[in-house]
N, C-alpha and C positions, 0 to 999 in steps of 0.2 A: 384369361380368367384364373385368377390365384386358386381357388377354391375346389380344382379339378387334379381330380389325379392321373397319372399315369399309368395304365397296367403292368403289372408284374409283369416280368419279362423273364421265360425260364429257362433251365441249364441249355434244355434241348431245341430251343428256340434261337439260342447264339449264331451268330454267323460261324460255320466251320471256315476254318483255315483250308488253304484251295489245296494242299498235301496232306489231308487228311477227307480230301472226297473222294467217294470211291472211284471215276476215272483217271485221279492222276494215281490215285494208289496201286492199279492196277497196271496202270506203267511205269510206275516206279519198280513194281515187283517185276514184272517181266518182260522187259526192257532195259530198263537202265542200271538200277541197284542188285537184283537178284535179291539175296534170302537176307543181304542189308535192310532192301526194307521192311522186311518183317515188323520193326519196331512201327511204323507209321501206320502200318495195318491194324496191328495192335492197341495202336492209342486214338484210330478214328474211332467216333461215335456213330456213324454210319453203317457198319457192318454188325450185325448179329453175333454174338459167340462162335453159332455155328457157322456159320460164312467163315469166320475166322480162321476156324479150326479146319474147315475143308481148303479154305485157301492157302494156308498154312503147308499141309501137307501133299499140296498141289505144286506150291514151292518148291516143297525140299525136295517134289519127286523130279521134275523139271530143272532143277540143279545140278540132281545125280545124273540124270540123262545128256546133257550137257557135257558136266566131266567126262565118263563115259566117251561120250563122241571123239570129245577133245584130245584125250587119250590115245583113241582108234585111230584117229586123223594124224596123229602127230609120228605113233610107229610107224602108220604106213607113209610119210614122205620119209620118214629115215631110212624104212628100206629101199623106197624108189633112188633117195639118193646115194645109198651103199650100189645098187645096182648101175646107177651111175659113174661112180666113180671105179669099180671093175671094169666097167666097158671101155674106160678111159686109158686103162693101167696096158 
């Protein structure tokens, strides 16, 4: 029928992009990319302001704890392996 229309079809109606839903978004952030994917958080349409914002700083906290560790972890096999290498000597 020519004479029939279509409905509007709106912004928030679009299909999202499958990296801009919130379960890959959410391993993208804490999994794979870290505080990289913050941008992808940031341009879904999926997530609320506040989601955003708490995820956000859920990130960065979870990054610092990370390094931190990373840190902790890496003196202590330097010293295991200074310890090492005394015992060697």
């Amino acid at each position: 029928m020519a004479g029939r229309k279509m409905p509007a079809v709106h912004a928030s109606e679009a299909p999202v992009k499958w990296y801009y839903r919130p379960v890959w978004v959410l391993l993208l952030l804490f999994l794979v990319l870290g505080p990289l994917g913050l941008p992808y958080l940031w341009r879904s349409p999926r997530f609320s302001r506040g989601a955003k914002l708490a995820l956000t700083a859920v990130v960065i906290a979870y990054t610092g704890v990370l390094v931190v560790e990373t840190v902790r972890i890496v003196r202590e096999v330097q010293r295991e392996m200074n310890e090492l290498q005394l015992d060697l000597d």
